[in-house]
C-alpha positions in Angstrom: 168.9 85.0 118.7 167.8 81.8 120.2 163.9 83.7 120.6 162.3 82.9 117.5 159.7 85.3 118.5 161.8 88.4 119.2 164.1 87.7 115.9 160.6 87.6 113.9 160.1 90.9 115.5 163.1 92.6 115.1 163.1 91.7 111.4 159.8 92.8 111.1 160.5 96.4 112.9 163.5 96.3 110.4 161.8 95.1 107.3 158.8 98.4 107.9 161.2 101.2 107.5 161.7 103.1 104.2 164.3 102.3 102.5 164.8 98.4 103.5 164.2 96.5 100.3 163.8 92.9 101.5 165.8 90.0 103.6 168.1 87.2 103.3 167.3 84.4 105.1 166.7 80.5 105.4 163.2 79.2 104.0 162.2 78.6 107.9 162.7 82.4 108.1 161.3 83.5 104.8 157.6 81.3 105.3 157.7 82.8 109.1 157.8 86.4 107.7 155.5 85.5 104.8 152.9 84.1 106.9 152.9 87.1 109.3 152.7 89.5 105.8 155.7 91.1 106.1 157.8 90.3 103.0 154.6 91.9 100.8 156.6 94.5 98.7 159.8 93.2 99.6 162.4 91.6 98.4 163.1 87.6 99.7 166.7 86.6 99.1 167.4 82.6 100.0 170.3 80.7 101.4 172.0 78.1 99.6 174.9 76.5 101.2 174.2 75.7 104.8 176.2 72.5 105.0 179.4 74.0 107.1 178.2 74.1 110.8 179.9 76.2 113.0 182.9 74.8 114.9 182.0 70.9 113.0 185.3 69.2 111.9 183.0 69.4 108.2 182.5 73.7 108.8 184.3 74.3 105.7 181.5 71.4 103.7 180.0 74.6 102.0 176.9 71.8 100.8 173.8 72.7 99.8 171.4 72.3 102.0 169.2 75.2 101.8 167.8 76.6 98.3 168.6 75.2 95.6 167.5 77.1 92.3 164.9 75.2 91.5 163.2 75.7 95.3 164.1 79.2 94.9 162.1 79.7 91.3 159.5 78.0 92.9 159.2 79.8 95.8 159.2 82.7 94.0 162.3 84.2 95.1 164.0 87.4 94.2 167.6 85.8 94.4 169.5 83.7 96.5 173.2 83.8 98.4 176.1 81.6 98.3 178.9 81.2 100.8 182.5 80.2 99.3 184.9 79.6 101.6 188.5 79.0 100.6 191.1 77.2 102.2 194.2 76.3 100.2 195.3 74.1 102.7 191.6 71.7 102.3 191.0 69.6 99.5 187.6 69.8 100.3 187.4 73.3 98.6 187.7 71.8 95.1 184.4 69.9 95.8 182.7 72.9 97.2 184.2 75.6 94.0 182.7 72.6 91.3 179.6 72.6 93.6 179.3 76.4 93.5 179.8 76.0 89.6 176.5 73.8 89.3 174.5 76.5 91.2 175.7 79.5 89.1 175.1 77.5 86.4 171.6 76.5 87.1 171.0 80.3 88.1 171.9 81.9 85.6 169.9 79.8 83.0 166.8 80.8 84.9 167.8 84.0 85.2 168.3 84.0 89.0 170.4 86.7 90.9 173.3 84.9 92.8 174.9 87.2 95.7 178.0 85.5 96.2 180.4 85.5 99.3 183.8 84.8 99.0 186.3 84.1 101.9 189.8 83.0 101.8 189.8 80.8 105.0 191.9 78.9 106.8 192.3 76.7 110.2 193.7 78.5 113.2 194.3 76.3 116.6 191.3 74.1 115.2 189.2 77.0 114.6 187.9 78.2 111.1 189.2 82.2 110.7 188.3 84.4 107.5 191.7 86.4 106.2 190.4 90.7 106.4 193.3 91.7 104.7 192.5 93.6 101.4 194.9 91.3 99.3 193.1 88.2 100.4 189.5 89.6 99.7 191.1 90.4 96.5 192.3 87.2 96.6 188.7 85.8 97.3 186.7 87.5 94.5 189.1 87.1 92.1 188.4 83.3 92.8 184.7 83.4 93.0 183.8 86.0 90.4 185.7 83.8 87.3 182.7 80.6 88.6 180.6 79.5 86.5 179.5 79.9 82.4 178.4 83.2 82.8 178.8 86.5 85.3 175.9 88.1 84.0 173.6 87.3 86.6 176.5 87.2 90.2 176.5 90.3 92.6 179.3 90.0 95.3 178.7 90.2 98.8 181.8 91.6 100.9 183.5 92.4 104.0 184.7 96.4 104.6 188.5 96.0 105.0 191.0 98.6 104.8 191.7 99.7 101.6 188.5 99.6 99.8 189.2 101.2 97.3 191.9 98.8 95.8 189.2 95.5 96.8 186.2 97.5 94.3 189.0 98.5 91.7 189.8 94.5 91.4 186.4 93.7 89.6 183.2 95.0 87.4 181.0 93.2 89.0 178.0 95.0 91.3 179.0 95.0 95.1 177.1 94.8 98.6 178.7 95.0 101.9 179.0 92.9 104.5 177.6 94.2 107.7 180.5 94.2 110.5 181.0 92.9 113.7 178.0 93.6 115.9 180.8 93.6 118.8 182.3 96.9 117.8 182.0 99.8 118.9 179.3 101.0 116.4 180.3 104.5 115.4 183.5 103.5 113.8 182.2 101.1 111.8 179.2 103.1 110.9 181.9 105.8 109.0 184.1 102.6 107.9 180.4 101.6 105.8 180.4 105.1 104.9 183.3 105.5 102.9 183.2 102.5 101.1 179.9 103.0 100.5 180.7 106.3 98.3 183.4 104.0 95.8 182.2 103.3 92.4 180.4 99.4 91.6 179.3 99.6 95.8 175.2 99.4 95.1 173.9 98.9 99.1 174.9 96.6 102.1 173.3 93.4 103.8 173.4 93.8 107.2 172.7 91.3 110.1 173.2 91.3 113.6 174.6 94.8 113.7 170.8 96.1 113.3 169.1 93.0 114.6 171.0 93.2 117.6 172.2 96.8 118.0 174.1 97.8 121.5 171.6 100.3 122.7 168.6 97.9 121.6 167.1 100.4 119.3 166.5 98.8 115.8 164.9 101.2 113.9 167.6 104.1 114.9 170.3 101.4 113.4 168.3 99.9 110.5 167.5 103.9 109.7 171.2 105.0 110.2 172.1 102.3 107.6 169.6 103.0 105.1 171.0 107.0 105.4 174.6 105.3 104.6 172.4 103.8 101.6 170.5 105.9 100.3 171.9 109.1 101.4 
């Protein structure tokens, strides 16, 4: 991903095929892909919280330091996406939930779709790891989907973990997946996205890396096998 040139490309083979509604991405990103034309009739979807590098003693520093609402409204945005990362174990966290709060806040009083990511977290050997078990994705949304004045205008973004079934049945609000790790084998997955796909509240899935950057190097067969998932 380091090639600006050939992720500009592979987004753009990705954001031509029927189906794809639009992209979430960092404003560097989203003025590349204006600039070259290719978000015309698509959706443009902005990242908030950027603060927590990888791997930096201050990852879990969830601060905003991409869109905020008022860059997103005027840049025209469709809606933007926040990252919440919990770790009971970091006082830090506090900051970041009251942080969060603001931006709902501010969202939903201009009417802004939020897609919100939750993540019970936690430090492992110095290393920040996300908890996949279906109780703490549970665990996670519970958490994120109470934030804020209003729910009216938050969609939640989430992982496929076993037991899908009990992780939609544990809110009301409107779901997308999580694409999964692009380091799989890819077939498993795929029918893992499949069947959680088909549970009721599940309305489409954000993908990454796992169609940007397939195995085989074909991005249109894996950005069209994911829209059939989708749509099909």
């Amino acid at each position: 991903m380091s090639s600006r040139p050939q992720l500009l490309d592979r987004l753009m083979q990705a954001l031509d095929r029927e189906g794809v509604d639009g992209v979430l991405a960092t404003a560097d990103i989203l003025e590349d892909l204006a600039a070259l034309g290719a978000l015309d009739g698509r959706l443009a979807i902005g990242s908030v919280n950027r603060g927590g590098l990888k791997d930096s003693v201050f990852e879990l520093d969830d601060r905003v330091t991409g869109f905020d609402v008022d860059g997103a409204v005027a840049a025209k945005l469709d809606a933007i996406k926040c990252l919440l990362r919990i770790d009971r174990d970091d006082h830090g966290t506090v900051a970041t939930l009251e942080r969060l709060a603001v931006v709902l806040n501010d969202a939903a009083s201009q009417s802004m779709p939020v897609f919100l990511e939750p993540f019970m977290s936690s430090r492992v050997d110095g290393r920040v790891r996300h908890e996949l078990t279906p109780e703490a994705v549970v665990r996670a949304l519970s958490i994120a989907q109470a934030i804020g004045a209003t729910s009216a205008w938050t969609w939640l973004k989430l992982p496929v973990v076993a037991d899908m079934a009990a992780v939609v049945d544990s809110t009301t609000m409107p779901i997308v997946l999580l694409g999964g790790d692009s380091s799989k084998d890819p077939l498993p997955v795929y029918e893992e996205w499949r069947q959680a796909m088909r549970l009721p509240g599940v309305r489409g899935m954000m993908v990454g890396r796992s169609v940007l950057y397939p195995h085989d190097g074909d991005v249109v067969s894996a950005v069209d096998r994911v829209v059939e998932l989708v749509r099909g």
